[in-house]
Every structure is written in structure tokens, then in C-alpha cells.
PDB file with one MODEL, atoms N, CA, C and O in Angstrom:
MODEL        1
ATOM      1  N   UNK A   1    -159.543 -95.436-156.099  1.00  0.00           N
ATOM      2  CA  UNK A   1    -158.214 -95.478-155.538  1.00  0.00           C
ATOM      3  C   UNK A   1    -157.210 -95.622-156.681  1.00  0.00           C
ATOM      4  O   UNK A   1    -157.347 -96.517-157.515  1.00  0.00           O
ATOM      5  N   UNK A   2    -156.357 -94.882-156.719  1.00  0.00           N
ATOM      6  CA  UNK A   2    -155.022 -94.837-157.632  1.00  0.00           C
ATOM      7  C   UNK A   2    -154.446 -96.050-157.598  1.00  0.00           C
ATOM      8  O   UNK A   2    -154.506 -96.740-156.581  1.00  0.00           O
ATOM      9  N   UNK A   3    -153.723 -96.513-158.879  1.00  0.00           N
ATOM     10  CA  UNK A   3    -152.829 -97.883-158.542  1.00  0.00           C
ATOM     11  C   UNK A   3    -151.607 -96.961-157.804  1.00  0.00           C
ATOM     12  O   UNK A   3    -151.520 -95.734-157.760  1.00  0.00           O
ATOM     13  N   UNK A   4    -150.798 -97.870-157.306  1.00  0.00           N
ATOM     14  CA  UNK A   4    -149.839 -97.425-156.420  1.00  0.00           C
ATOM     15  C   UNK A   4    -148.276 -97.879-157.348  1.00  0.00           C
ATOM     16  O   UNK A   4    -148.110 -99.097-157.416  1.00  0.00           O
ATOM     17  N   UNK A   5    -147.452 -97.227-157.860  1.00  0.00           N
ATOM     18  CA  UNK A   5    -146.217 -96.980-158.472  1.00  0.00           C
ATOM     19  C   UNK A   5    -144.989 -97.626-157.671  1.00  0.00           C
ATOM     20  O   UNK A   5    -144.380 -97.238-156.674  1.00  0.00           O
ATOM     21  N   UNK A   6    -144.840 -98.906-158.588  1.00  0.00           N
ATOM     22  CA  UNK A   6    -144.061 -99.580-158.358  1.00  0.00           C
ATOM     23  C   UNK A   6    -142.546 -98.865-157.653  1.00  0.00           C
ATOM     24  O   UNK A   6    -142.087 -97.925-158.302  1.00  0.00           O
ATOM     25  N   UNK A   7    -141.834 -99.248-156.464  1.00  0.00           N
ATOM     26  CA  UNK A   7    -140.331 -98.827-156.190  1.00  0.00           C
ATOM     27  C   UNK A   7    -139.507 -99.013-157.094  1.00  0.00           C
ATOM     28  O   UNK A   7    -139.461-100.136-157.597  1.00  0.00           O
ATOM     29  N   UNK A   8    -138.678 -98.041-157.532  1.00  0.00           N
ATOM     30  CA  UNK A   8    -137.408 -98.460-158.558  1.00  0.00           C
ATOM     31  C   UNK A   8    -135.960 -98.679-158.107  1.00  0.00           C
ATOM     32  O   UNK A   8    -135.747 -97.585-157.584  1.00  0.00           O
ATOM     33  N   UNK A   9    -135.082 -99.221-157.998  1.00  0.00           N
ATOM     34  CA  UNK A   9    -134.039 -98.748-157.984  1.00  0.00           C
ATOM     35  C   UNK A   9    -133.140 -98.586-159.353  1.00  0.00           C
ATOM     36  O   UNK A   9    -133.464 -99.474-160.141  1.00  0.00           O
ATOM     37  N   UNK A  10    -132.337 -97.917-159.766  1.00  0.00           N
ATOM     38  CA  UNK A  10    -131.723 -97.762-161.039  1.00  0.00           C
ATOM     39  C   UNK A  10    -130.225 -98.069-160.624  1.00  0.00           C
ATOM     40  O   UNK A  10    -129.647 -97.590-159.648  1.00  0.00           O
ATOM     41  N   UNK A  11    -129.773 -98.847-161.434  1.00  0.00           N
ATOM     42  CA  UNK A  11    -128.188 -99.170-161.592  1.00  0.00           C
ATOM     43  C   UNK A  11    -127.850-100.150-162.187  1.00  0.00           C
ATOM     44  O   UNK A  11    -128.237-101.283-162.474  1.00  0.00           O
ATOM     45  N   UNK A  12    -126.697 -99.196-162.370  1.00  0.00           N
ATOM     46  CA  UNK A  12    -125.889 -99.233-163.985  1.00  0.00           C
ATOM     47  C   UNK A  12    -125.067-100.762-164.190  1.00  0.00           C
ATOM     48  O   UNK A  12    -124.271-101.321-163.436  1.00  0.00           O
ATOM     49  N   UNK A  13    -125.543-101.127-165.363  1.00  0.00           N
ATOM     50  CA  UNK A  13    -124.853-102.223-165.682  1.00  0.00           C
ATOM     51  C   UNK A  13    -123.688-102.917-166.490  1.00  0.00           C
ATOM     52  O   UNK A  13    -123.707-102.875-167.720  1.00  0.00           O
ATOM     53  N   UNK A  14    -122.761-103.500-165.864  1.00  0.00           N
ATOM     54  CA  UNK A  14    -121.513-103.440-166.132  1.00  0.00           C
ATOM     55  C   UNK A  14    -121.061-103.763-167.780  1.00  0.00           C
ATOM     56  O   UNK A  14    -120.080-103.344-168.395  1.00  0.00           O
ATOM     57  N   UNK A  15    -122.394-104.855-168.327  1.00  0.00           N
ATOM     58  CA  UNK A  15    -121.813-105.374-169.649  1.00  0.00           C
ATOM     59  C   UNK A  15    -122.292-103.959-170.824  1.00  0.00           C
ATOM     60  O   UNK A  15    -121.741-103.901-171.923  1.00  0.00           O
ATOM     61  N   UNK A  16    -123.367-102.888-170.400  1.00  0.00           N
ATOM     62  CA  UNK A  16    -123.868-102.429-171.799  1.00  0.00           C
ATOM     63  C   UNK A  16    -123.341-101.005-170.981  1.00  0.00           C
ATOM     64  O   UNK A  16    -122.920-100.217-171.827  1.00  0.00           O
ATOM     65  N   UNK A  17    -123.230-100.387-169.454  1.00  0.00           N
ATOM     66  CA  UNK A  17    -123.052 -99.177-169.683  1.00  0.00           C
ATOM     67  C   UNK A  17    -124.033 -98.305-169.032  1.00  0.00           C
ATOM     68  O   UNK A  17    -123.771 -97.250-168.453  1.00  0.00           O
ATOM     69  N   UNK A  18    -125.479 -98.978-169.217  1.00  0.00           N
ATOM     70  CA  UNK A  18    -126.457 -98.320-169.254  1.00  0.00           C
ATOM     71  C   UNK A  18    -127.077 -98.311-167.494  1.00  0.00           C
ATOM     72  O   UNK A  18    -127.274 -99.366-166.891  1.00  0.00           O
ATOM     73  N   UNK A  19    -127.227 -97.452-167.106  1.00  0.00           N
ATOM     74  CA  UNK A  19    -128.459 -97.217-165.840  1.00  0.00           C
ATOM     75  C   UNK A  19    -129.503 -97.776-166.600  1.00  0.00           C
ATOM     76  O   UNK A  19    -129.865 -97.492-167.741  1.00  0.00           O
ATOM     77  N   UNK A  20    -130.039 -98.809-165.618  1.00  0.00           N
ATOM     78  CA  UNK A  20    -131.481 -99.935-165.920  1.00  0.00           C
ATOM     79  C   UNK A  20    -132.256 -99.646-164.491  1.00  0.00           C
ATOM     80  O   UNK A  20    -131.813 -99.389-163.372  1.00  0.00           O
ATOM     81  N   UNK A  21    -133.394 -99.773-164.920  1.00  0.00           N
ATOM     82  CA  UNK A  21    -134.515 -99.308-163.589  1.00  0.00           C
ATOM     83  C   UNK A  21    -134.908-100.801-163.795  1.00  0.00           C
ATOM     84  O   UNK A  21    -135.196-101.444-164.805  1.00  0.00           O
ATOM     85  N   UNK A  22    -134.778-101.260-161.902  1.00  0.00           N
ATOM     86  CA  UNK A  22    -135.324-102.601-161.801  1.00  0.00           C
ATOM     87  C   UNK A  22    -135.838-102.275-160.365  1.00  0.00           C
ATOM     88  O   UNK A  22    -135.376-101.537-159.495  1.00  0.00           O
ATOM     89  N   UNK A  23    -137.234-103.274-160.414  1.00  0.00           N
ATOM     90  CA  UNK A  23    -138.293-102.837-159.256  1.00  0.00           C
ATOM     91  C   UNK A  23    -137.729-103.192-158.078  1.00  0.00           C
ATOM     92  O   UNK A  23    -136.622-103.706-157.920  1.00  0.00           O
ATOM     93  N   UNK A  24    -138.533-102.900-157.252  1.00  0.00           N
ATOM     94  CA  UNK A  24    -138.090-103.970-155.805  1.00  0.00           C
ATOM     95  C   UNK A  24    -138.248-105.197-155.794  1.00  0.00           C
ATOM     96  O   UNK A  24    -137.269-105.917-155.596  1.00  0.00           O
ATOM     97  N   UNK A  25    -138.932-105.492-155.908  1.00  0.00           N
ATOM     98  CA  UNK A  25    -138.810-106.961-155.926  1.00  0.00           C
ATOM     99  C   UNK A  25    -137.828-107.947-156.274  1.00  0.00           C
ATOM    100  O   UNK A  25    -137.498-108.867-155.525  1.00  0.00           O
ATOM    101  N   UNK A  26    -137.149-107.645-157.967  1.00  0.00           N
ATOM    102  CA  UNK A  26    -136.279-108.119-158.704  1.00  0.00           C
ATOM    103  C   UNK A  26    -134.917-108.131-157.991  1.00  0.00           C
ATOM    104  O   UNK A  26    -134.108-109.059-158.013  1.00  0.00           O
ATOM    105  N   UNK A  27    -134.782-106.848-157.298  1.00  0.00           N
ATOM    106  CA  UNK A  27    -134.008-106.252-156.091  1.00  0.00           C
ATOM    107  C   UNK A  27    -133.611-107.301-155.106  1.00  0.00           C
ATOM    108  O   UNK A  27    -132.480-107.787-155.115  1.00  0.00           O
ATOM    109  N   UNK A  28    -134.254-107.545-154.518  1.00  0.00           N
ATOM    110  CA  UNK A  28    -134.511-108.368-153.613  1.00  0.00           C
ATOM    111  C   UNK A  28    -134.297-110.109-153.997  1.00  0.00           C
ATOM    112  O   UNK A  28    -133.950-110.982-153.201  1.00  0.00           O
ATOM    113  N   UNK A  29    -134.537-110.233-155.077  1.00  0.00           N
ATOM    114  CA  UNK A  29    -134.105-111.784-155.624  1.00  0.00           C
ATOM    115  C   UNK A  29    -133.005-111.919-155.959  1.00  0.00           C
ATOM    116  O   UNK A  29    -132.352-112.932-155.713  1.00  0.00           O
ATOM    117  N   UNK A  30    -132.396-110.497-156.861  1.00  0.00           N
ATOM    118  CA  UNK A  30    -130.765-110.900-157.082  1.00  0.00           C
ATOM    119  C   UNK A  30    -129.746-110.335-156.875  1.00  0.00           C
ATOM    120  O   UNK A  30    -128.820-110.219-157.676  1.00  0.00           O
ATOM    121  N   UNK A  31    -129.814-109.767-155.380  1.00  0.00           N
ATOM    122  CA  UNK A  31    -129.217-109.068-154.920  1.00  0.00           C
ATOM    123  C   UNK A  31    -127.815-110.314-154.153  1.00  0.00           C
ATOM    124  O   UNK A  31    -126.643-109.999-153.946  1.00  0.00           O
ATOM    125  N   UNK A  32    -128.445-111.663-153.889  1.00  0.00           N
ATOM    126  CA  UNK A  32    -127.212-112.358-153.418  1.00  0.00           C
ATOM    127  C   UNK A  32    -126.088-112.523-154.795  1.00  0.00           C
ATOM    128  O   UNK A  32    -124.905-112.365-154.491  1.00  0.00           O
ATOM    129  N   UNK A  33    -126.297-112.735-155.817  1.00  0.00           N
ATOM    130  CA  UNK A  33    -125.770-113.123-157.334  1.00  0.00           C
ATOM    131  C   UNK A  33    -125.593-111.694-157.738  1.00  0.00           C
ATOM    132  O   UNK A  33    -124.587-111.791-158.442  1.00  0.00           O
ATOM    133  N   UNK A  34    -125.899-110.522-157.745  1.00  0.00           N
ATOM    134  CA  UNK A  34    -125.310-108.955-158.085  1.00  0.00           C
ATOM    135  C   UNK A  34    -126.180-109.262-159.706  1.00  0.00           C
ATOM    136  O   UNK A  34    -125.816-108.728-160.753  1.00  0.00           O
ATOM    137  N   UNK A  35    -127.063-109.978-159.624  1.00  0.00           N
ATOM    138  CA  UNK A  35    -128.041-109.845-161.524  1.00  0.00           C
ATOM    139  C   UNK A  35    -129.310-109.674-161.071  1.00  0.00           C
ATOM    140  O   UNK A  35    -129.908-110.385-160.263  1.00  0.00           O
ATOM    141  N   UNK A  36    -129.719-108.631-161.666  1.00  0.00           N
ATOM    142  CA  UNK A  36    -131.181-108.171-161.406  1.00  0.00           C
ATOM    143  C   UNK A  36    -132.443-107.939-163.370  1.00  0.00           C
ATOM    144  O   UNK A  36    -132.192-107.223-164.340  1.00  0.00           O
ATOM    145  N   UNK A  37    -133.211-108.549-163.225  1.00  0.00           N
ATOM    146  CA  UNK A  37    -133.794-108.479-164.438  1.00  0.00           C
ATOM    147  C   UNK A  37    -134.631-106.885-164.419  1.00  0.00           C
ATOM    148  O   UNK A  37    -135.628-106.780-163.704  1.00  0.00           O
ATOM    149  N   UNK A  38    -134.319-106.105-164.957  1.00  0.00           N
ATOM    150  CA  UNK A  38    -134.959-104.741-165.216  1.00  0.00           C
ATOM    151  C   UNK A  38    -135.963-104.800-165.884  1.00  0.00           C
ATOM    152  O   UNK A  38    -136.294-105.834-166.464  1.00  0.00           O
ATOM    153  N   UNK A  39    -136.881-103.306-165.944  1.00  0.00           N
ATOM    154  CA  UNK A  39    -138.192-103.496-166.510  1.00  0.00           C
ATOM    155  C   UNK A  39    -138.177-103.748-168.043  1.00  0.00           C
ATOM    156  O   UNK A  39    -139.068-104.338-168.655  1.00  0.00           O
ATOM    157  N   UNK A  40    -136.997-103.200-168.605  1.00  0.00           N
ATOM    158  CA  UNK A  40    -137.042-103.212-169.990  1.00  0.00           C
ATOM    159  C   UNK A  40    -136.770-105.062-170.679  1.00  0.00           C
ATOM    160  O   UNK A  40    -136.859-105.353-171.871  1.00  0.00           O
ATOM    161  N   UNK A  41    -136.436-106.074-169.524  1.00  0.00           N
ATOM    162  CA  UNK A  41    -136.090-107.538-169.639  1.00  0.00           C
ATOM    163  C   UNK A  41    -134.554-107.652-169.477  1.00  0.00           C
ATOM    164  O   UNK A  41    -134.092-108.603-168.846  1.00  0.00           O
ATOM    165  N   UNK A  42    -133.543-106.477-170.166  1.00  0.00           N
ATOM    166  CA  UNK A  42    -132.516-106.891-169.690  1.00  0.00           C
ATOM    167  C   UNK A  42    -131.550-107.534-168.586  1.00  0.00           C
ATOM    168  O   UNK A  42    -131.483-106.665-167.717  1.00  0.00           O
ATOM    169  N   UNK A  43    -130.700-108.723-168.154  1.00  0.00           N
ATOM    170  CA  UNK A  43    -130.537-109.045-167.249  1.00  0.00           C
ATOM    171  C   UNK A  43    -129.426-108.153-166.809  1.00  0.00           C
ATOM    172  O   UNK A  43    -128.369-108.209-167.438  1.00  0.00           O
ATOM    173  N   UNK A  44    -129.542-107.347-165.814  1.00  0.00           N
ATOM    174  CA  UNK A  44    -128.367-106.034-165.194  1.00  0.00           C
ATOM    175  C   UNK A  44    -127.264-106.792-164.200  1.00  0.00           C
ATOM    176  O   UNK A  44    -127.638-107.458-163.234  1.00  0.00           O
ATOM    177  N   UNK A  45    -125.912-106.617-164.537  1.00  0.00           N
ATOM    178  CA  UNK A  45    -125.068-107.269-163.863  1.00  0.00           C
ATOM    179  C   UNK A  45    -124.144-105.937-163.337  1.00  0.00           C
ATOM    180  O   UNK A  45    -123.493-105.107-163.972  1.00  0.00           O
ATOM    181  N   UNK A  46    -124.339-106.084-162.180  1.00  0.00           N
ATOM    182  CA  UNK A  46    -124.476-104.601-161.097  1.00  0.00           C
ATOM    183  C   UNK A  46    -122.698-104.509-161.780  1.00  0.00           C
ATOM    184  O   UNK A  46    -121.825-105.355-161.977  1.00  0.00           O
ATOM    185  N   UNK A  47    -122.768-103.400-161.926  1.00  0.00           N
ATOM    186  CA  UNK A  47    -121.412-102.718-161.675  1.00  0.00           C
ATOM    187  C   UNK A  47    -121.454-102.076-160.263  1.00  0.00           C
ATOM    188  O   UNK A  47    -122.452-101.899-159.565  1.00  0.00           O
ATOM    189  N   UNK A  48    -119.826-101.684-159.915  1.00  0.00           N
ATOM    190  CA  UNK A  48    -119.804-101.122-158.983  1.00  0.00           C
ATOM    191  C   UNK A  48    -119.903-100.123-158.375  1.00  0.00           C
ATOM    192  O   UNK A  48    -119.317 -99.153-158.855  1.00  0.00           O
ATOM    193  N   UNK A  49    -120.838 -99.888-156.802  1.00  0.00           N
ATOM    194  CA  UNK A  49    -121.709 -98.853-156.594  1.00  0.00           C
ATOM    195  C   UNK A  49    -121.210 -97.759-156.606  1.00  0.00           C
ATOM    196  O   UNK A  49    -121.863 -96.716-156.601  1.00  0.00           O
ATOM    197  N   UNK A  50    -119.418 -97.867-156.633  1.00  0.00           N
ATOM    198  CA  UNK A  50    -118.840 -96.150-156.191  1.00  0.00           C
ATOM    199  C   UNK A  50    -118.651 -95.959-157.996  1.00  0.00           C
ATOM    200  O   UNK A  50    -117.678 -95.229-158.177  1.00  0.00           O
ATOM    201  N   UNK A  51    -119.183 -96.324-159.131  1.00  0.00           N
ATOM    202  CA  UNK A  51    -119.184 -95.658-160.153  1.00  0.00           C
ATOM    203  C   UNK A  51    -120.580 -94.974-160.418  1.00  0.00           C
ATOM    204  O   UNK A  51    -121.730 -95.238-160.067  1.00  0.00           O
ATOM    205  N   UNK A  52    -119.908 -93.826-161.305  1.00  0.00           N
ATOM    206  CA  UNK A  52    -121.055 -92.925-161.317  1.00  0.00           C
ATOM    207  C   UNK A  52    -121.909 -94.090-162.381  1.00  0.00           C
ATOM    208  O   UNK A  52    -121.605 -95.151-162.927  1.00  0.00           O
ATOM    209  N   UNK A  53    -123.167 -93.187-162.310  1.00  0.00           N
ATOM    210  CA  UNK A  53    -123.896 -93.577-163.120  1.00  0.00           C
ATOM    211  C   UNK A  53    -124.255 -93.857-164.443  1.00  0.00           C
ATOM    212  O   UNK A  53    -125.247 -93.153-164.624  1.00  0.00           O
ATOM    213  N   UNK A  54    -124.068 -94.362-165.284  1.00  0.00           N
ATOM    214  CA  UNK A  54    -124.209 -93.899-166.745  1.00  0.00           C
ATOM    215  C   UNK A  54    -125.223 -93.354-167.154  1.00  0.00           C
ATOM    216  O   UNK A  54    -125.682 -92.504-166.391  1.00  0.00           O
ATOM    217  N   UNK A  55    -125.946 -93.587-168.422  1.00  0.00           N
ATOM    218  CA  UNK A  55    -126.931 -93.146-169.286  1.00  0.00           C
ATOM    219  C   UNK A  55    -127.537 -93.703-169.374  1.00  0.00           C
ATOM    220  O   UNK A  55    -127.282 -94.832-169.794  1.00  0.00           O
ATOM    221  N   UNK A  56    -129.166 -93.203-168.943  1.00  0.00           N
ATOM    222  CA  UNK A  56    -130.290 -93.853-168.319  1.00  0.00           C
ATOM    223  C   UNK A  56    -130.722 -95.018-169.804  1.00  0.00           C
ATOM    224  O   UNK A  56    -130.567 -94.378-170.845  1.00  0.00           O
ATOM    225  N   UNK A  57    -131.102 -96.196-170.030  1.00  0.00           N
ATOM    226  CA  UNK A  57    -130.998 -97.014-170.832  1.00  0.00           C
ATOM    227  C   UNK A  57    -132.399 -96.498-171.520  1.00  0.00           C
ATOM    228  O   UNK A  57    -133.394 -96.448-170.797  1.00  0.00           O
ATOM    229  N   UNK A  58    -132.484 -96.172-172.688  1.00  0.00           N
ATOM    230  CA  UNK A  58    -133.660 -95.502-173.439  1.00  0.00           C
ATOM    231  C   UNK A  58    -134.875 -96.559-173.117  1.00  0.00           C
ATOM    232  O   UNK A  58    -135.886 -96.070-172.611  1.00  0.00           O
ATOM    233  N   UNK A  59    -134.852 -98.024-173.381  1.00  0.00           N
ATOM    234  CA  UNK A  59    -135.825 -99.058-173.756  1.00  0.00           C
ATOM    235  C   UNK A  59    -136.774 -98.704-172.234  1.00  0.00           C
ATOM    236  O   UNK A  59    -137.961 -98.383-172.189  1.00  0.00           O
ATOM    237  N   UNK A  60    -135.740 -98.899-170.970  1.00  0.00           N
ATOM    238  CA  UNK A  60    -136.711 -98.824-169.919  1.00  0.00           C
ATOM    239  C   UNK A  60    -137.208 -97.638-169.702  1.00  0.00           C
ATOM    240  O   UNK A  60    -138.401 -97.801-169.446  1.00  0.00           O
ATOM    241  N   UNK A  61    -136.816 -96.051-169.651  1.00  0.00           N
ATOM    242  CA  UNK A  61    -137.436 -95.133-170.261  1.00  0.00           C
ATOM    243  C   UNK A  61    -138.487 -95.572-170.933  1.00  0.00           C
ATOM    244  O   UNK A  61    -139.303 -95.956-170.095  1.00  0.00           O
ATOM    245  N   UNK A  62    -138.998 -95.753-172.266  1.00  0.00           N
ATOM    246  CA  UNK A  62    -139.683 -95.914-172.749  1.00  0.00           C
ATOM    247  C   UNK A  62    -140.725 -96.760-171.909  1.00  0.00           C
ATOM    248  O   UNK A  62    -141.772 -96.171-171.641  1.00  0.00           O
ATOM    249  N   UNK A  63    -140.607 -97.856-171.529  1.00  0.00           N
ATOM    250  CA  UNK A  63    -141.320 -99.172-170.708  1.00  0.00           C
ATOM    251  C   UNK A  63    -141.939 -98.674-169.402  1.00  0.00           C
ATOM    252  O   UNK A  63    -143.007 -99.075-168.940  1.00  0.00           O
ATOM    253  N   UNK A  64    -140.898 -97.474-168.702  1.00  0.00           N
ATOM    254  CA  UNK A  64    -141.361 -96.434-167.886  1.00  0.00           C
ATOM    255  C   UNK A  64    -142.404 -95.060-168.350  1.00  0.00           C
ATOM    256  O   UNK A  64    -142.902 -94.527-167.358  1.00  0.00           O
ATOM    257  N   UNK A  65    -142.673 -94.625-169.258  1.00  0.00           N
ATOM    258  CA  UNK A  65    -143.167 -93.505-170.097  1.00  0.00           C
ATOM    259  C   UNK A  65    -144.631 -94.286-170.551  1.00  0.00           C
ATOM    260  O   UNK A  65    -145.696 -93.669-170.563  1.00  0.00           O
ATOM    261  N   UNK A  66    -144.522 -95.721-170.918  1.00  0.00           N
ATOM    262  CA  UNK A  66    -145.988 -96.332-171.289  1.00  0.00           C
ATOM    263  C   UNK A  66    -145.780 -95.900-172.815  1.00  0.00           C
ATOM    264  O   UNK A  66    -146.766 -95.602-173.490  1.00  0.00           O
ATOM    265  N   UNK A  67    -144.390 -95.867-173.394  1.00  0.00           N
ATOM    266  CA  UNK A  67    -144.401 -95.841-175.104  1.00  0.00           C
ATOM    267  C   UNK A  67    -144.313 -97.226-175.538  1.00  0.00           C
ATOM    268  O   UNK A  67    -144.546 -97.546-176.703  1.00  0.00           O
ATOM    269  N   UNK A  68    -143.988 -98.042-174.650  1.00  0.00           N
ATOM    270  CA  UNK A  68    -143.258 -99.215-175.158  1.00  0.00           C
ATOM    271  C   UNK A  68    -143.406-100.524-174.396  1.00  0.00           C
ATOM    272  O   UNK A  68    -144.048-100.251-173.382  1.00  0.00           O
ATOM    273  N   UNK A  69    -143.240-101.243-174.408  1.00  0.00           N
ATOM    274  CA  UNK A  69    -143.392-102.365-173.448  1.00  0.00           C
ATOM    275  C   UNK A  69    -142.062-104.003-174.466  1.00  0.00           C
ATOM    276  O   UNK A  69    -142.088-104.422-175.623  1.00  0.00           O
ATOM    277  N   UNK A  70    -141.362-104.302-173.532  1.00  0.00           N
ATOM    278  CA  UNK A  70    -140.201-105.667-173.876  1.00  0.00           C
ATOM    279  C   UNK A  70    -141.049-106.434-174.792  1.00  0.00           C
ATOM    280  O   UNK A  70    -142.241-106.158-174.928  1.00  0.00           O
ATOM    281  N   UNK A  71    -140.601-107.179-175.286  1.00  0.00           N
ATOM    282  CA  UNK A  71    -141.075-108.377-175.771  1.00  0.00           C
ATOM    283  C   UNK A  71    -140.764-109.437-175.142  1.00  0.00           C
ATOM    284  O   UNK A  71    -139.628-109.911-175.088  1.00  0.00           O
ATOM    285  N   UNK A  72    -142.004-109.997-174.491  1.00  0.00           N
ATOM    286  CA  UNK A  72    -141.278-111.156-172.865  1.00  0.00           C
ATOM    287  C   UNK A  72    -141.000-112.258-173.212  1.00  0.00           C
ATOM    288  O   UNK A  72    -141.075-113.077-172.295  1.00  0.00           O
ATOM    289  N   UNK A  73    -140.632-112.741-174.396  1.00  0.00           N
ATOM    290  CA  UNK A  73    -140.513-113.845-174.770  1.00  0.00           C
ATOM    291  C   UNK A  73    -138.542-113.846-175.175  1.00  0.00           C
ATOM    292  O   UNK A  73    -137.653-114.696-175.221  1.00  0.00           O
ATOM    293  N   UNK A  74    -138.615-112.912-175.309  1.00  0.00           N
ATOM    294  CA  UNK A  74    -137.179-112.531-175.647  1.00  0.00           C
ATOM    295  C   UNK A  74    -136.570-111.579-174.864  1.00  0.00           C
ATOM    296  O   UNK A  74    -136.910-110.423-175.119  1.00  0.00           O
ATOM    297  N   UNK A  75    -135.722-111.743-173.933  1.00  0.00           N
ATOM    298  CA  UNK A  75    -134.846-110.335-173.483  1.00  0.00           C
ATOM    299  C   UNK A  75    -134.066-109.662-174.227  1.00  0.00           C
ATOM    300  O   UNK A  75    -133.535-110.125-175.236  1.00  0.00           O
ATOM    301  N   UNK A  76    -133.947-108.736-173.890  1.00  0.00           N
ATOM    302  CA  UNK A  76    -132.672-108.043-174.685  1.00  0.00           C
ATOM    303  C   UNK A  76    -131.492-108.463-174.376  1.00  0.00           C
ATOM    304  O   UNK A  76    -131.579-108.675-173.166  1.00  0.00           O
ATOM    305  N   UNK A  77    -130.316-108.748-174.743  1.00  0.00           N
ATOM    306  CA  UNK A  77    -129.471-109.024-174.370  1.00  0.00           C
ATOM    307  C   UNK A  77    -128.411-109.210-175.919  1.00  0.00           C
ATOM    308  O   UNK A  77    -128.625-109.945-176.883  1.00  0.00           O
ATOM    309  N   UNK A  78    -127.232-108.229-175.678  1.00  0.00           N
ATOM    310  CA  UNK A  78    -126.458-108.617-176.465  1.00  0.00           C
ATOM    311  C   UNK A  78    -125.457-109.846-176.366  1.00  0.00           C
ATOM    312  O   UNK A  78    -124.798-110.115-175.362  1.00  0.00           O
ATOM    313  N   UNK A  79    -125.445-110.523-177.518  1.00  0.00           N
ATOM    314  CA  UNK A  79    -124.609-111.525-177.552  1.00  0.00           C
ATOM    315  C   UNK A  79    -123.289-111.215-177.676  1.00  0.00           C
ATOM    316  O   UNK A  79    -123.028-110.489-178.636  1.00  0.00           O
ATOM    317  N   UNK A  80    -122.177-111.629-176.832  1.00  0.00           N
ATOM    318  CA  UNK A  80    -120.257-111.827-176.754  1.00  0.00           C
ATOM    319  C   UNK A  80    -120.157-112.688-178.149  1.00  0.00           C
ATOM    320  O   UNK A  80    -120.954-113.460-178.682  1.00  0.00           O
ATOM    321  N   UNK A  81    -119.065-112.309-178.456  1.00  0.00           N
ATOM    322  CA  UNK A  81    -118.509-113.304-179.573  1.00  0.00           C
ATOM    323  C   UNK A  81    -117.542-114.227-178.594  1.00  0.00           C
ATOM    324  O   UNK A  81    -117.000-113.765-177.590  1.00  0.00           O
ATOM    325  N   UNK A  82    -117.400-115.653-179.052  1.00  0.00           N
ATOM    326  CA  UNK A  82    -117.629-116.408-178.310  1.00  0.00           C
ATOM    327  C   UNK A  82    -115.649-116.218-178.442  1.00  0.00           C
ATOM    328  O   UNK A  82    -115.141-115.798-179.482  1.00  0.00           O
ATOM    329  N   UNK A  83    -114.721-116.649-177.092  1.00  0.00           N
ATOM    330  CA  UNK A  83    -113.357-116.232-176.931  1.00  0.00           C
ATOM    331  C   UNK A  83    -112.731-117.565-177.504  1.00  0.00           C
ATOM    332  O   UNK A  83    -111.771-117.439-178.264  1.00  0.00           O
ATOM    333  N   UNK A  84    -113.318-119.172-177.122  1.00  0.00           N
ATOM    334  CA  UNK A  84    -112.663-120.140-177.887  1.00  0.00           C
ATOM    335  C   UNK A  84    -112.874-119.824-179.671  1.00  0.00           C
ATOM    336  O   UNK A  84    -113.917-119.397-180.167  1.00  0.00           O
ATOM    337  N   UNK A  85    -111.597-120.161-180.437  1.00  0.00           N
ATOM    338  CA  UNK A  85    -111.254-120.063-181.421  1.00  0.00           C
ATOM    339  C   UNK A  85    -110.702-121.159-181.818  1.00  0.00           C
ATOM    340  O   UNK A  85    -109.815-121.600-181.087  1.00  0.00           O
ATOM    341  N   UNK A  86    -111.036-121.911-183.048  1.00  0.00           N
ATOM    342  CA  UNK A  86    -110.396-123.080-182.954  1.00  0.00           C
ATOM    343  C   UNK A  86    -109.005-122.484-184.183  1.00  0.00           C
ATOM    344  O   UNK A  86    -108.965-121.482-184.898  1.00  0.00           O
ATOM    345  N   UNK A  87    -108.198-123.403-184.021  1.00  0.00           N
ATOM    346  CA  UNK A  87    -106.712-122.889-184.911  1.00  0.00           C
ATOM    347  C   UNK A  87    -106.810-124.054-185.574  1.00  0.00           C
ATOM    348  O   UNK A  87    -107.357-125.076-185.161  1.00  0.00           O
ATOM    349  N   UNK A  88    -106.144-123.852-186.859  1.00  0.00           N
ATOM    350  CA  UNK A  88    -106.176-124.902-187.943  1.00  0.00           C
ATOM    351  C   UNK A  88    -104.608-124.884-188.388  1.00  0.00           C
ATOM    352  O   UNK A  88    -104.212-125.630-189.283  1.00  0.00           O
TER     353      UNK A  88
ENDMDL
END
């Protein structure tokens, strides 16, 4: 018997840009909060559904293709430079 291929849904996330493929499941957990953890580890913070789609995010591609796999100890996630500034 074949393994059976996980459900995807893909959508695009507001901080990087990128269409992220995140399973059902993940779906389903952070769908009240609009943050869903994708296959590639990134945490996806839904943009909104009437925007098109962006550009499918290469890493989960890859993680999808079986070239690549996250490093689960670390997500991806780019760091903000932080907005407090102290003045001297």
C-alpha cells in the first residue's frame, strides 16, 4: 500500500512575501490566530485571502521535492530590527 500524501494548503505570507505550503493539520491549529507553521518551519502569518499569490517559497519546494528537509531545531525566520531606539 502507498503512503498516502499529506493535504496542502498554500498561502502567502504577509512578513516575507512568499506562498508557504502548510499541511492540514497545522491548518486547523492556527487558523483561530491567522499563524500557521509550514513545511519548510517557517511561521506563515496569513496575509489577506483576496491577494494574489506570491512566489512559491523555494525552501518548501525543496522540503516538498525530497531535496531538502528544515533544520527542526531552528526555524527560519527573519529577524525585524528592533523599532525602540534609545536617544542619547
Amino acid at each position: 500500500m502507498s503512503p498516502v500524501e499529506p493535504f496542502l494548503v498554500h498561502i502567502r505570507c504577509d512578513t516575507d512575501g512568499y506562498t508557504h505550503a502548510v499541511t492540514e493539520e497545522e491548518f486547523a491549529e492556527g487558523r483561530r490566530d491567522g499563524r500557521f507553521r509550514a513545511v519548510c518551519g517557517h511561521v506563515v502569518l496569513a496575509a489577506p485571502m483576496i491577494e494574489a499569490p506570491g512566489r512559491f517559497d523555494p525552501v518548501c519546494r525543496d522540503v516538498l521535492r525530497g531535496n531538502g528537509a528544515p533544520e527542526p531545531s531552528v526555524p527560519r525566520q527573519e529577524r525585524r530590527r528592533s523599532r525602540w531606539r534609545t536617544r542619547r
